[in-house]
Biopython code that builds the backbone (N, CA, C, O; Angstrom):
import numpy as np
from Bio.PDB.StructureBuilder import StructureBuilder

atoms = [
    (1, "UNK", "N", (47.097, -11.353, 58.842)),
    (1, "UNK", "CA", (45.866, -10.707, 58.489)),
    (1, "UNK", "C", (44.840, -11.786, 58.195)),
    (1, "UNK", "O", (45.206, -12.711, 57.471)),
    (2, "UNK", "N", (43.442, -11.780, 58.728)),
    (2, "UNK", "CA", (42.496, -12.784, 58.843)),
    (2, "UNK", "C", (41.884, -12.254, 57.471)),
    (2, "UNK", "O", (41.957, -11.077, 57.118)),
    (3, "UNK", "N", (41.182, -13.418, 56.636)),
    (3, "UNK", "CA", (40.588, -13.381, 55.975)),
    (3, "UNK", "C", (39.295, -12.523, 55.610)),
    (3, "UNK", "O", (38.892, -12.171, 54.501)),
    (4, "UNK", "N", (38.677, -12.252, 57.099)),
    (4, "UNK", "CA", (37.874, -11.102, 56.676)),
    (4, "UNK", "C", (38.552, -10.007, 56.800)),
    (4, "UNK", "O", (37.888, -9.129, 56.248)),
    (5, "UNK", "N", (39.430, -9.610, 57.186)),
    (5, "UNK", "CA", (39.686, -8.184, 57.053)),
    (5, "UNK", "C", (40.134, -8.158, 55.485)),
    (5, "UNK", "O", (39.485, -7.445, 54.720)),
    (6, "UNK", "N", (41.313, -8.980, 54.955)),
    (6, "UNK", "CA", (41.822, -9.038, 53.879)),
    (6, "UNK", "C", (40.505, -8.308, 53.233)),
    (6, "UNK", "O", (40.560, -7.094, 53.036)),
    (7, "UNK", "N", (39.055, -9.206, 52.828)),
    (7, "UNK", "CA", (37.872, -9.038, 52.462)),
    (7, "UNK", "C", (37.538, -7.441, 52.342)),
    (7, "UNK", "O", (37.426, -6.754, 51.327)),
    (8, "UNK", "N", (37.415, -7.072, 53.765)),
    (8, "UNK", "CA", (36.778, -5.842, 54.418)),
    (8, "UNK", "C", (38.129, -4.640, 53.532)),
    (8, "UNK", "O", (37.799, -3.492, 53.234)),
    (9, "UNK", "N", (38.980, -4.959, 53.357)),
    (9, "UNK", "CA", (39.627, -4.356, 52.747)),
    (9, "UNK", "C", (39.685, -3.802, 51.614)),
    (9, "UNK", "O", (39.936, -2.632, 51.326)),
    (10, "UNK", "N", (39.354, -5.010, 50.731)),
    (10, "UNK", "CA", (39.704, -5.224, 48.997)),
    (10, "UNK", "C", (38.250, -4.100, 48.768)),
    (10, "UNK", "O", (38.241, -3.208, 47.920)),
    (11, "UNK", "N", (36.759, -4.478, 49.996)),
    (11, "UNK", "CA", (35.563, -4.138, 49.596)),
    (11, "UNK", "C", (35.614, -2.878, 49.437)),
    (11, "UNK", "O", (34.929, -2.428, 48.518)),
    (12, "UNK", "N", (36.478, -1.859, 50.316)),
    (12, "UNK", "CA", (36.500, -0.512, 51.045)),
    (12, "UNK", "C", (37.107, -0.470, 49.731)),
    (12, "UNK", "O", (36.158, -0.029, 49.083)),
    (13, "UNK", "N", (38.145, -0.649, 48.816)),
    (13, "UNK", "CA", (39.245, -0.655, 48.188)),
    (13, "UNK", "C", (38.097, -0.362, 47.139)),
    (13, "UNK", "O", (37.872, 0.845, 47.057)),
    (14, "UNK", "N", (37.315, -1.145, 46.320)),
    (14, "UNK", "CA", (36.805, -1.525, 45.142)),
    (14, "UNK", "C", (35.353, 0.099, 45.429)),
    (14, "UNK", "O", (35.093, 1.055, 44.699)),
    (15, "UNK", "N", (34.931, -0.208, 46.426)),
    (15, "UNK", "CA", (34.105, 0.828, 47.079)),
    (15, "UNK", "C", (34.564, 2.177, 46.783)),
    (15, "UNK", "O", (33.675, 2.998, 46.555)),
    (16, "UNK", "N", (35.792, 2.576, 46.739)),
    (16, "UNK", "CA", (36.238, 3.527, 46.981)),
    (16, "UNK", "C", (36.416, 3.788, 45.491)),
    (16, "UNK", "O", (36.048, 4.895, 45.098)),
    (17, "UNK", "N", (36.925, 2.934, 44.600)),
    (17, "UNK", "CA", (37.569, 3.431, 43.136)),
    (17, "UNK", "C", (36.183, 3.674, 42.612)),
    (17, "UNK", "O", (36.110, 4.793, 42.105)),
    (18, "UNK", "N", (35.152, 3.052, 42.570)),
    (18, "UNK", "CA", (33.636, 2.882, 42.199)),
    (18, "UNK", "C", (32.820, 4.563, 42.376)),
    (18, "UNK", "O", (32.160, 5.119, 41.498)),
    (19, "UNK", "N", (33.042, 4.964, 43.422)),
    (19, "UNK", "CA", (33.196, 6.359, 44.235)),
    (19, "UNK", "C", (33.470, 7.380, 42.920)),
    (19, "UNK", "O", (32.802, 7.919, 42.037)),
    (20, "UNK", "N", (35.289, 7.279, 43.478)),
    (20, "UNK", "CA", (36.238, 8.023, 42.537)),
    (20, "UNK", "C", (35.795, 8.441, 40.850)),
    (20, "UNK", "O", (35.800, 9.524, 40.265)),
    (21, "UNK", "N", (35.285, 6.527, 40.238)),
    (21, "UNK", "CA", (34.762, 6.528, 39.036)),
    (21, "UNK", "C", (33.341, 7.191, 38.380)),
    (21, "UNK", "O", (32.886, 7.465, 37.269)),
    (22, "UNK", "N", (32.926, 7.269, 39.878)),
    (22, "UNK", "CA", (31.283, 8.000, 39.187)),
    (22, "UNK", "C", (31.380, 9.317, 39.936)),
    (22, "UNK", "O", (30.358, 10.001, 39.903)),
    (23, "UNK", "N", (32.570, 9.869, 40.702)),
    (23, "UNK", "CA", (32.580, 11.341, 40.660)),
    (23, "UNK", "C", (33.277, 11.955, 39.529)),
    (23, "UNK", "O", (33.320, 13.160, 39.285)),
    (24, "UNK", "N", (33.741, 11.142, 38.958)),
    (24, "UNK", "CA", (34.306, 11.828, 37.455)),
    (24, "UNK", "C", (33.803, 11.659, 36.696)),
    (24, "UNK", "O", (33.925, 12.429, 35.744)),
    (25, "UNK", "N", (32.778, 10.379, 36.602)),
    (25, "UNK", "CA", (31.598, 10.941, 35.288)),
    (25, "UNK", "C", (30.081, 12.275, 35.445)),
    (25, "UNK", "O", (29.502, 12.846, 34.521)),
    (26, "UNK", "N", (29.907, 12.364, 36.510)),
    (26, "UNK", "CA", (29.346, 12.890, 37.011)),
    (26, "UNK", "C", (29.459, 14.725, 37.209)),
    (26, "UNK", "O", (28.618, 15.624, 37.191)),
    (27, "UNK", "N", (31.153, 14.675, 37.421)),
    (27, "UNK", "CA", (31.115, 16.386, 37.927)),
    (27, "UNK", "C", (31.542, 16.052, 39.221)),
    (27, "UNK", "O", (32.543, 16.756, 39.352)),
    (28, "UNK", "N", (31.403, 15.419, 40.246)),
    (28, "UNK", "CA", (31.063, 15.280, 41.506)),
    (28, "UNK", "C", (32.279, 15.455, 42.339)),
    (28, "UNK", "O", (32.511, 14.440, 42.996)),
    (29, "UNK", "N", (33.326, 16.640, 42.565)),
    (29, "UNK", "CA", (34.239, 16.253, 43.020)),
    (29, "UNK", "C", (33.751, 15.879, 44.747)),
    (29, "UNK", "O", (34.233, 14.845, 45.210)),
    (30, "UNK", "N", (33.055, 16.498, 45.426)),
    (30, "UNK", "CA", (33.318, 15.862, 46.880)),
    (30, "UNK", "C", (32.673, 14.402, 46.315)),
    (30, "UNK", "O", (33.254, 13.814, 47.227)),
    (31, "UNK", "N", (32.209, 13.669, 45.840)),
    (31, "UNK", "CA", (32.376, 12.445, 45.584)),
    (31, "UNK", "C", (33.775, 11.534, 45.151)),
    (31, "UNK", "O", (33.970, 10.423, 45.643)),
    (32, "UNK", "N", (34.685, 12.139, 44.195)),
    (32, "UNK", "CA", (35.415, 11.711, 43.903)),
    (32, "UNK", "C", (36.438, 11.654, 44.814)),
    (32, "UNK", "O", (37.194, 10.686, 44.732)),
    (33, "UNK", "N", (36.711, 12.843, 46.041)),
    (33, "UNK", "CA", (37.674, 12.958, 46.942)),
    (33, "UNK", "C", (36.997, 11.746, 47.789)),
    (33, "UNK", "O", (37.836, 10.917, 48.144)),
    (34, "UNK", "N", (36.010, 11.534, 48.087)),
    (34, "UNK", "CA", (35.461, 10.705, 49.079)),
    (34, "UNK", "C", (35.810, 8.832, 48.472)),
    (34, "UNK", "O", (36.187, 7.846, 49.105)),
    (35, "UNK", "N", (35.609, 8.948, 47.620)),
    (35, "UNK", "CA", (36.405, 7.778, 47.326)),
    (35, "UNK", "C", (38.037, 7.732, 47.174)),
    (35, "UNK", "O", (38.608, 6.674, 47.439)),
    (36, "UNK", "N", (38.564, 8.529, 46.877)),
    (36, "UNK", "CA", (40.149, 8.615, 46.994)),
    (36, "UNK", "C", (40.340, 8.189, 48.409)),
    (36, "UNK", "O", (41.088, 7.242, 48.651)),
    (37, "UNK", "N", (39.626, 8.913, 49.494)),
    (37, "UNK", "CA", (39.836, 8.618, 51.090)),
    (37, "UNK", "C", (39.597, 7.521, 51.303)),
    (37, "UNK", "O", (40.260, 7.022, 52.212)),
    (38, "UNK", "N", (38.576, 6.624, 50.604)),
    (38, "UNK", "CA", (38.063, 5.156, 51.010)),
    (38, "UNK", "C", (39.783, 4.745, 50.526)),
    (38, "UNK", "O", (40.450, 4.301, 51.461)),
    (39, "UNK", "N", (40.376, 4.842, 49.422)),
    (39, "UNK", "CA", (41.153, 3.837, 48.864)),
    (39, "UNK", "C", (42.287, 4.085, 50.101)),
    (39, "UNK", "O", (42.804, 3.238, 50.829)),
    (40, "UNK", "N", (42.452, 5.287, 50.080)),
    (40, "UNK", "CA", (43.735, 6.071, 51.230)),
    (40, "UNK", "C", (43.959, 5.147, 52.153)),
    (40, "UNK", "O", (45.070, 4.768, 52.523)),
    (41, "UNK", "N", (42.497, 4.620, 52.694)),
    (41, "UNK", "CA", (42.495, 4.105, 53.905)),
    (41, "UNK", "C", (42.317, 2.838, 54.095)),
    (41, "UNK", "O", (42.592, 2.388, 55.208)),
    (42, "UNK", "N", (41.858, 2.030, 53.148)),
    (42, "UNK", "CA", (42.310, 0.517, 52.824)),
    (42, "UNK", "C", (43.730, 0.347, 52.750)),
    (42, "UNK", "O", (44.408, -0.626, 53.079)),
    (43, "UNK", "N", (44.089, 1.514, 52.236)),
    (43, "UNK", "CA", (45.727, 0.756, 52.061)),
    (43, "UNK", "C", (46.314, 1.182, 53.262)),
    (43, "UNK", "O", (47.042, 0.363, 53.823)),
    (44, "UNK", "N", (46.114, 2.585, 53.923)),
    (44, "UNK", "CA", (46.696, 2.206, 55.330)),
    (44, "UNK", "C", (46.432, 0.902, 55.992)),
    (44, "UNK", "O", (47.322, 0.143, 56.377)),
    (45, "UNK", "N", (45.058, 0.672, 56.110)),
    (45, "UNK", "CA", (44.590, -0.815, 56.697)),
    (45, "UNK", "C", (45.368, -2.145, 56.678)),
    (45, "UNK", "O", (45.525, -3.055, 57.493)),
    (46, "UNK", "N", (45.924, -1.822, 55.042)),
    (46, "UNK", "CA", (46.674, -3.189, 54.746)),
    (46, "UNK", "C", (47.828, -3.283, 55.069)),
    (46, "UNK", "O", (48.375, -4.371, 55.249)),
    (47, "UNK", "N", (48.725, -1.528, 55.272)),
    (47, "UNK", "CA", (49.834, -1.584, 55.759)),
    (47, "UNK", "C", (50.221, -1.787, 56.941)),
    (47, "UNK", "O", (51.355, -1.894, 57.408)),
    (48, "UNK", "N", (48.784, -1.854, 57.603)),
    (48, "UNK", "CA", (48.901, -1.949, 59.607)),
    (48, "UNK", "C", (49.005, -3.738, 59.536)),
    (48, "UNK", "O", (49.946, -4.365, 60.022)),
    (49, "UNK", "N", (48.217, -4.158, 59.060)),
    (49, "UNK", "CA", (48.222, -5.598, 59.326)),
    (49, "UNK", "C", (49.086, -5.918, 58.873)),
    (49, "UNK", "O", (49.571, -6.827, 59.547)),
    (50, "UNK", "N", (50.169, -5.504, 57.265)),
    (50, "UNK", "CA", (51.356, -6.191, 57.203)),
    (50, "UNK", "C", (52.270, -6.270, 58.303)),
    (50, "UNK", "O", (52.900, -7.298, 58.551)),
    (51, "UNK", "N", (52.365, -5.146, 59.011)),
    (51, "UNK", "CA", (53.337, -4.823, 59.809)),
    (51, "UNK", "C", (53.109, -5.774, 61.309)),
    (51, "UNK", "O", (54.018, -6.187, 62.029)),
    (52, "UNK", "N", (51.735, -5.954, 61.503)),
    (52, "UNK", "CA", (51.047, -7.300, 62.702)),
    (52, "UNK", "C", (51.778, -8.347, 61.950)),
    (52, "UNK", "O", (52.481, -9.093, 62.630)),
    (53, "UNK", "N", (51.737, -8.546, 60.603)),
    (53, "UNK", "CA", (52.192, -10.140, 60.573)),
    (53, "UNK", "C", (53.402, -10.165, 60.293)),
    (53, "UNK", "O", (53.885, -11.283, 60.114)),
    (54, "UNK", "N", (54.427, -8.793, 60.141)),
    (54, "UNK", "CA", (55.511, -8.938, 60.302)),
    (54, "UNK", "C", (56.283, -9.704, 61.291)),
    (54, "UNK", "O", (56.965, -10.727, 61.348)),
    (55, "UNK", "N", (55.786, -8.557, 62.194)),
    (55, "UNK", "CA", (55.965, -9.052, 63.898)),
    (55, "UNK", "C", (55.677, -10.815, 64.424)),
    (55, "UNK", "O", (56.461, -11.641, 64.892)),
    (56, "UNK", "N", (54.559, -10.879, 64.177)),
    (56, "UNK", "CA", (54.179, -12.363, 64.482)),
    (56, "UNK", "C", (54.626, -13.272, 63.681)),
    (56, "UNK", "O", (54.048, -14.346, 63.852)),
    (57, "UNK", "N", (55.535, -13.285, 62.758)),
    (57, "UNK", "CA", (56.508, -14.172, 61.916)),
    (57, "UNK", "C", (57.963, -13.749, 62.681)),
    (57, "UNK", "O", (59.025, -14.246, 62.307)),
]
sb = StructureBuilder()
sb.init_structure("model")
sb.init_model(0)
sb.init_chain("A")
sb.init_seg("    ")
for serial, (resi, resn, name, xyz) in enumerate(atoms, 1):
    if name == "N":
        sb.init_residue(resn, " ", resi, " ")
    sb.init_atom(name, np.array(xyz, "f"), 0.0, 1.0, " ", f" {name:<3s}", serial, name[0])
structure = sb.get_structure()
């Protein structure tokens, strides 16, 4: 996994809890689901590239 994705990852990641955190101060649930999905999907992200650098080790 290249360094920017790592990046592009953590951002979507931090993006997403940030989301989550101000749809629950707020009231906001389609906000808060919408950040749950950001996090959902960073971590799929991270689990695809583990599995690339599985392979390529």
């Amino acid at each position: 996994m290249g360094w920017a994705d790592k990046a592009r990852n953590a951002a979507q990641d931090v993006a997403g809890k940030a989301k989550e955190a101000a749809g629950k101060v707020t009231g906001d649930n389609d906000l808060k689901n919408e950040g749950k999905v950001d996090q959902g999907k960073s971590s799929l992200k991270k689990a695809g590239e583990n599995v690339k650098d599985a392979f390529r080790n």
